[in-house]
C-alpha positions in Angstrom: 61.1 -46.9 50.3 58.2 -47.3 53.0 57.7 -51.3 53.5 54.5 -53.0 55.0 54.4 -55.6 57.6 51.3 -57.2 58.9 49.4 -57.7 55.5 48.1 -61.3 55.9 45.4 -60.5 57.9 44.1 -58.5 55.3 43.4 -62.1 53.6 41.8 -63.3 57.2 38.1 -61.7 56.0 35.6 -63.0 54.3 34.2 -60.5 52.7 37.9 -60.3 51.4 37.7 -63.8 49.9 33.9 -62.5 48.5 34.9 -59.5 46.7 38.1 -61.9 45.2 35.5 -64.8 44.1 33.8 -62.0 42.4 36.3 -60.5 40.1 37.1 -64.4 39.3 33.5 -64.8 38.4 34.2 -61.9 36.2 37.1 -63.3 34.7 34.9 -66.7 34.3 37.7 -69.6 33.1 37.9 -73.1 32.9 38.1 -75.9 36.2 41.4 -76.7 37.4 42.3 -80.2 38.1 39.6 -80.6 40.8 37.1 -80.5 37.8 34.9 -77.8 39.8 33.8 -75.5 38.0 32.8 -71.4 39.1 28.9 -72.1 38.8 29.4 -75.3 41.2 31.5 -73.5 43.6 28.9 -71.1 43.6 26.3 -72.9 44.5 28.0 -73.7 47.8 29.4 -70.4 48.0 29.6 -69.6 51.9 30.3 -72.9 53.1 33.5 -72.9 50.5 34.6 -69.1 51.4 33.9 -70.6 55.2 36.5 -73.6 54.6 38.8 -71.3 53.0 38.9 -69.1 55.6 39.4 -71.7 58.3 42.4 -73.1 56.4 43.8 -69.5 56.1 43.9 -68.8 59.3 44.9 -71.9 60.5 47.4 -72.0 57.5 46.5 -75.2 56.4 46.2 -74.0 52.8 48.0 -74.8 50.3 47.4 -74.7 46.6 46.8 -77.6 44.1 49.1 -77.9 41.1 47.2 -76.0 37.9 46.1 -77.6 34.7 48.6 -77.8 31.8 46.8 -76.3 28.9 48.4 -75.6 25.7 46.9 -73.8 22.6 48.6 -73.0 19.6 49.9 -69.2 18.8 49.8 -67.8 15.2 53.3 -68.2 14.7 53.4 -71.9 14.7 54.5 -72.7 18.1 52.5 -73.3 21.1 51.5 -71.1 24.6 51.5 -73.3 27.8 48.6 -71.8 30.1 48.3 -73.1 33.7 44.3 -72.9 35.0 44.5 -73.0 39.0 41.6 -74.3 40.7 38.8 -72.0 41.7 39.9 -72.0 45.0 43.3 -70.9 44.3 42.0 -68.5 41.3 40.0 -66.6 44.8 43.1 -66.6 47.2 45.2 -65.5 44.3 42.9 -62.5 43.7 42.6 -61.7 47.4 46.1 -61.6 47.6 46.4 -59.4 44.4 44.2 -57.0 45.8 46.0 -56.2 48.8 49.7 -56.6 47.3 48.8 -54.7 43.7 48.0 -51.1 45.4 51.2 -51.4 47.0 53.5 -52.1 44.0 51.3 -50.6 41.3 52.1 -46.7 42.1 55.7 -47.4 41.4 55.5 -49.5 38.3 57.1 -47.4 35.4 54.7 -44.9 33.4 55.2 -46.6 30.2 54.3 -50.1 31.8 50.7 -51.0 30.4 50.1 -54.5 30.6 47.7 -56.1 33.3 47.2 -52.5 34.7 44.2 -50.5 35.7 43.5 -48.1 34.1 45.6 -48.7 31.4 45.4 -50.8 27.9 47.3 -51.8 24.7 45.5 -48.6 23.5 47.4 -46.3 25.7 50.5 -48.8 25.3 50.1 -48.0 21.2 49.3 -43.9 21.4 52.6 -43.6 23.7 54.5 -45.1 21.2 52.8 -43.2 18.6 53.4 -40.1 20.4 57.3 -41.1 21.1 57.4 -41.4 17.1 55.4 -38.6 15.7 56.1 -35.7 18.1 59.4 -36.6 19.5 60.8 -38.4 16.5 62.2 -41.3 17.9 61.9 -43.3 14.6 64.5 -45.9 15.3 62.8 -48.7 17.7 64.3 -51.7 18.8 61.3 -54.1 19.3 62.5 -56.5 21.9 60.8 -60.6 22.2 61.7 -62.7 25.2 61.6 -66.8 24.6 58.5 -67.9 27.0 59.2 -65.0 29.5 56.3 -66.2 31.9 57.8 -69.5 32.4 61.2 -68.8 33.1 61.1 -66.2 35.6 63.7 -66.8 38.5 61.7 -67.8 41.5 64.2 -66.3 43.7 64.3 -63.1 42.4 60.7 -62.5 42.3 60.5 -63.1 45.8 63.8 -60.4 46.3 61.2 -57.8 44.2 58.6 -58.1 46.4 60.9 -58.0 49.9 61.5 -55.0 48.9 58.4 -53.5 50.0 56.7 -56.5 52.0 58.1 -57.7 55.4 55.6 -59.7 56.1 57.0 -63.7 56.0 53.2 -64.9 56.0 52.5 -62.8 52.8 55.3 -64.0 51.2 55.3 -67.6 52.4 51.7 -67.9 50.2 53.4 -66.4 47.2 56.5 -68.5 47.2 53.5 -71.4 47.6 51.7 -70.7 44.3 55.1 -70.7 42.8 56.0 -74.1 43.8 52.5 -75.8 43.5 53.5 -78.0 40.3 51.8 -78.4 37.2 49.4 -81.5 36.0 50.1 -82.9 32.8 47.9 -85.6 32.5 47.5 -87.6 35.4 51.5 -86.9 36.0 52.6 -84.1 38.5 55.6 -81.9 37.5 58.1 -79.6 39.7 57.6 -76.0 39.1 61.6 -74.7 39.7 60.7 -71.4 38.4 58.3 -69.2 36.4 54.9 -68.5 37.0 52.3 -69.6 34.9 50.2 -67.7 32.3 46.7 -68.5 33.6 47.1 -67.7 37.2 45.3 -64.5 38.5 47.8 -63.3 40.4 50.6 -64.3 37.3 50.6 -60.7 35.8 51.4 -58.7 38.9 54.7 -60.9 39.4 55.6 -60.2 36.0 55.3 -56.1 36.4 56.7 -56.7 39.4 59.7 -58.7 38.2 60.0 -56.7 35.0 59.6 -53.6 36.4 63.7 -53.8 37.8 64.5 -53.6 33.5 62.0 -50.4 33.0 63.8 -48.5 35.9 67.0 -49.6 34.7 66.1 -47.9 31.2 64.7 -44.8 32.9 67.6 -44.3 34.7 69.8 -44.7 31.4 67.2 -42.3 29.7 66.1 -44.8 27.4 62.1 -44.3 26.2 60.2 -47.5 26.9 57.1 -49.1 26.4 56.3 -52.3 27.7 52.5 -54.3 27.4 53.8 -57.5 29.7 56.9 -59.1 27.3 56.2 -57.0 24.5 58.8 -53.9 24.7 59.8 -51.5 22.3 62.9 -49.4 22.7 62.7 -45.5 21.2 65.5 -44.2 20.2 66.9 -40.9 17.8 69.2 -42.5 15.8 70.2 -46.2 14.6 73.1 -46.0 16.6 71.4 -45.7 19.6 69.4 -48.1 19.1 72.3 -50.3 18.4 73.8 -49.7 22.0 70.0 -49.8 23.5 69.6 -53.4 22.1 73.3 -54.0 23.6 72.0 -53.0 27.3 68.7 -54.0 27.1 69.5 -58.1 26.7 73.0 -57.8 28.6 70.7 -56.7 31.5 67.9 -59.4 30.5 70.0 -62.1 30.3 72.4 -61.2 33.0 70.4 -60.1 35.5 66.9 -61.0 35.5 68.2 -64.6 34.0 65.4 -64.3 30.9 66.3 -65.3 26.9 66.2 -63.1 24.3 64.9 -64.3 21.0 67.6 -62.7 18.9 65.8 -64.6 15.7 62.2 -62.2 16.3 64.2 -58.9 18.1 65.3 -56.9 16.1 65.7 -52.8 15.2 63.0 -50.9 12.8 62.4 -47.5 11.5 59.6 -45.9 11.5 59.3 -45.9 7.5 58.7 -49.7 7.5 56.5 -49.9 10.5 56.7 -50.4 13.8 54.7 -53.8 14.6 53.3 -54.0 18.0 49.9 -55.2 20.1 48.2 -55.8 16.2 49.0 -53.0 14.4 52.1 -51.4 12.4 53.1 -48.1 13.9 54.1 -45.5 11.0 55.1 -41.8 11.1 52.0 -40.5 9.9 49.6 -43.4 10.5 48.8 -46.5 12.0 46.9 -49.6 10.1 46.4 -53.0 11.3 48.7 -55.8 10.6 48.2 -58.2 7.5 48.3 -61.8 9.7 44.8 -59.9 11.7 42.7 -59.0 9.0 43.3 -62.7 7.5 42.8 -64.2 10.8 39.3 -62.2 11.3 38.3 -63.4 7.8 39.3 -66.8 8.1 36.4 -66.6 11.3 34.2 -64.6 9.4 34.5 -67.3 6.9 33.5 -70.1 8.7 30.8 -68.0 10.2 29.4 -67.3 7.4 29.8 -70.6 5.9 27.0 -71.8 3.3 26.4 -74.5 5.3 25.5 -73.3 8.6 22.0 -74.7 8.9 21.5 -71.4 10.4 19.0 -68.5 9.6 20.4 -65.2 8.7 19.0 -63.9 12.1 21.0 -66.9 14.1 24.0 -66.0 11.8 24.1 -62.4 12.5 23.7 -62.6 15.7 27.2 -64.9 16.2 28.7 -62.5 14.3 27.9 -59.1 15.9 30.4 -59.7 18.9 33.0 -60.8 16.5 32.8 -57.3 14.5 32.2 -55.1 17.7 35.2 -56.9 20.2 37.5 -56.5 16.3 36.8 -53.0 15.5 36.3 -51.7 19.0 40.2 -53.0 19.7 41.5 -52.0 16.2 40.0 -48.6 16.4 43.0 -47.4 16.9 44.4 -47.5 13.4 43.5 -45.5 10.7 41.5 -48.6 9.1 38.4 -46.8 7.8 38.8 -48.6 4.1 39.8 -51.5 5.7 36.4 -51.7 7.7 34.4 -50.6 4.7 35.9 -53.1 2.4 35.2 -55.8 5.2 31.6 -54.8 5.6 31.4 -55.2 2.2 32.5 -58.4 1.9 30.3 -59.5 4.8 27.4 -58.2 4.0 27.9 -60.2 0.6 28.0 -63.4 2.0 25.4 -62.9 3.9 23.4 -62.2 1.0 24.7 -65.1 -0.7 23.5 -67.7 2.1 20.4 -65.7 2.2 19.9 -66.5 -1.6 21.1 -70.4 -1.0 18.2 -70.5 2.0 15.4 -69.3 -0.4 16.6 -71.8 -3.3 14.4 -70.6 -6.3 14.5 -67.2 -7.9 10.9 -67.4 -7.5 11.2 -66.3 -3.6 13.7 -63.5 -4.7 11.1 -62.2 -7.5 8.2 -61.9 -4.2 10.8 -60.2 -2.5 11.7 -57.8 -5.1 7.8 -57.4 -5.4 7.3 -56.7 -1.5 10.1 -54.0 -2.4 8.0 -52.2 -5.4 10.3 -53.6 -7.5 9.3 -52.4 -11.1 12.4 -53.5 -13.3 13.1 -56.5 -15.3 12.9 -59.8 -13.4 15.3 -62.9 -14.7 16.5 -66.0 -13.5 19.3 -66.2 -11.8 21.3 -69.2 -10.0 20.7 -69.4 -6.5 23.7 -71.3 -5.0 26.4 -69.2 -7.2 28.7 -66.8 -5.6 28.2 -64.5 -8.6 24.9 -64.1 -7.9 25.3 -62.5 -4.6 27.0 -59.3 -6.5 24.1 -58.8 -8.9 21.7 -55.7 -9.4 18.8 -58.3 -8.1 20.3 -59.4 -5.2 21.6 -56.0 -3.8 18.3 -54.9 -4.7 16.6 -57.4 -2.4 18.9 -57.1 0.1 20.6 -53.4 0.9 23.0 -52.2 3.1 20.1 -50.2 5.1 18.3 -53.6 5.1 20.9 -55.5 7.0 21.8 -52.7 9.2 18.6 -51.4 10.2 15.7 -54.4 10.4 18.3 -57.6 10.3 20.4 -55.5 13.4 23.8 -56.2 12.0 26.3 -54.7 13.4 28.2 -52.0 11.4 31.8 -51.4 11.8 32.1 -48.4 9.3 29.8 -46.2 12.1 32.8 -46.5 14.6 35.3 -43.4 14.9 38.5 -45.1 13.8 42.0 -43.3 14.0 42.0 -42.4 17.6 44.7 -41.7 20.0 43.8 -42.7 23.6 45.2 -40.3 26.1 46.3 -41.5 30.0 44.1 -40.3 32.4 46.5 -38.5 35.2 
């Protein structure tokens, strides 16, 4: 295994520390507990990089404890985030760049998560492909108990000696290990983990998890791992059975993580496989229940009747809603599911569009504009009925709200696709 010594003076450039602040620009975020923000670092740009530099070299930095943030996940429990200052965000990217080409190559090929080059598409055709083609219908799908902040701190650093000599390099990482959280105005210990938030947070956990997928290889189990989601592929139940046995004995022994026995568990096939958002099946793949509510529960309040929006303004929130949804779920066969959803939208929106001209009198001129030559009569305005009749769809077609009010139409995107690796 080749290893690499002098690597911190990589991080002694600044045109390093500007290519780094401009992937975290990318990235955009939140302030840490400084309160600066990216577009006020900015505006002071060089002098900051300039300071930075000068501590770096002088190694005088040392990063400030990130902001506790916690938001709620759709199970009911919560995610703690930690948002570094932008400062750190840019020597944590800088570092990144220079330690992820050296670890990346080696990674496992059925690691997918914070890769480049790779997505939860590829992550969901392999295990497609391990299901269809070589029938590996019995998975175990594996869930760690807040993986991310229970990483040992010692034995991320032993992962990356492995490769790196250099005691500069790993000094800094041990740093951002140990920099503390913020809760409040009180400051807390971090005696392991790494935080969800950090930039450089994903690479230690490839690197840390990557020990488990070459422990599998080497077993011959099939993998495939998107950060702490894993599945296990196996032939039979049995060996599924005595996969789930070596999989946590090795978790929990030796990389010192918990396995959630109450959400692991082992699946065929014929019930579906869930994983990244969709449910895996022998012959198909369709998108999970708890999404398509979620999406309509945002849809919903999008779309809601009292918006004090026009149905320009209101369109125009919900295009990137139904292009970042489909373009992400395009990888299930969920042709009728888009179609009934464009449906439904497109109903509402003629419902709010009825509300906002209030008499049938402005949906008669309408009809008129239109050529309309049929039978005009009254009709309630504000009812939700009135959205599905002959009048309204009339007033108001599919063509109409695809073509001259530039909604954006789900049902025109290839669905069903399998995402191949490029090699």
């Amino acid at each position: 295994m080749r290893k690499y010594y002098s690597l911190y003076g990589r991080l002694l450039h600044k045109h390093a520390l500007l290519d780094a602040f401009k992937h975290v620009k990318r990235a955009k975020g939140a302030a840490g507990i400084d309160g600066q923000s990216l577009r006020e670092f900015e505006l002071c740009l060089h002098k900051e990089l300039d300071n930075l530099l000068l501590e770096l070299q002088e190694k005088r930095y040392y990063p400030q404890p990130v902001k506790r943030v916690v938001i709620p996940k759709e199970d009911g429990g919560e995610r703690k985030l930690g948002i570094p200052t932008v400062r750190d965000r840019i020597v944590q990217q800088a570092l990144r760049n220079i330690l992820e080409p050296i670890f990346d190559p080696d990674f496992h090929p059925s690691s997918y998560g914070y890769r480049k080059g790779r997505s939860c598409h590829h992550a969901i055709s392999k295990a497609s492909l391990f299901i269809r083609r070589y029938d590996r219908d019995w998975v175990v799908d594996m869930d760690l108990s807040k993986c991310f902040d229970t990483l040992d701190h010692e034995l991320i650093l032993d992962q990356f000696r492995k490769k790196v000599t250099d005691g500069s390099v790993l000094a800094l990482l041990k740093s951002f290990l140990e920099s503390g959280v913020m809760i409040g105005m009180q400051r807390e210990s971090t005696s392991e983990g790494s935080p969800q938030g950090g930039v450089i947070s994903p690479l230690i956990a490839n690197v840390y998890l990557d020990r488990f997928d070459q422990m599998m290889k080497s077993r011959g189990h099939r993998i495939v791992r998107d950060a702490d989601d894993i599945l296990i592929l196996c032939s039979s139940e049995s060996a599924a059975g005595n996969a789930l046995k070596v999989s946590t004995e090795y978790l929990e022994g030796e990389l010192k993580l918990t396995v959630n026995t109450s959400k692991t568990h082992i699946a065929h096939s014929a019930e579906g496989i869930k994983f990244l958002g969709v449910e895996i099946f022998k012959e198909y793949t369709r998108i999970q229940e708890k999404k398509l509510v979620s999406l309509k529960a945002k849809l919903k309040f999008l779309t809601r009747r009292n918006t004090g929006n026009n149905l320009s303004g209101i369109i125009s929130e919900l295009n990137p809603v139904l292009r970042g949804f489909v373009n992400y779920f395009r990888i299930a066969n969920c042709s009728r599911d888009i179609e009934k959803l464009m449906g439904w939208i497109r109903r509402r929106l003629r419902h709010i569009q009825l509300k906002q001209w209030k008499t049938p009198k402005k949906l008669h001129r309408r009809l008129r504009q239109l050529s309309f030559k049929g039978r005009y009569y009254h009709i309630k305005m504000s009812s939700w009925r009135s959205s599905l009749s002959p009048l309204s769809n009339r007033a108001m077609r599919t063509a109409w709200f695809h073509e001259e009010m530039g909604l954006y139409d789900m049902s025109e995107v290839d669905v069903g696709i399998i995402v191949l690796e490029m090699r």
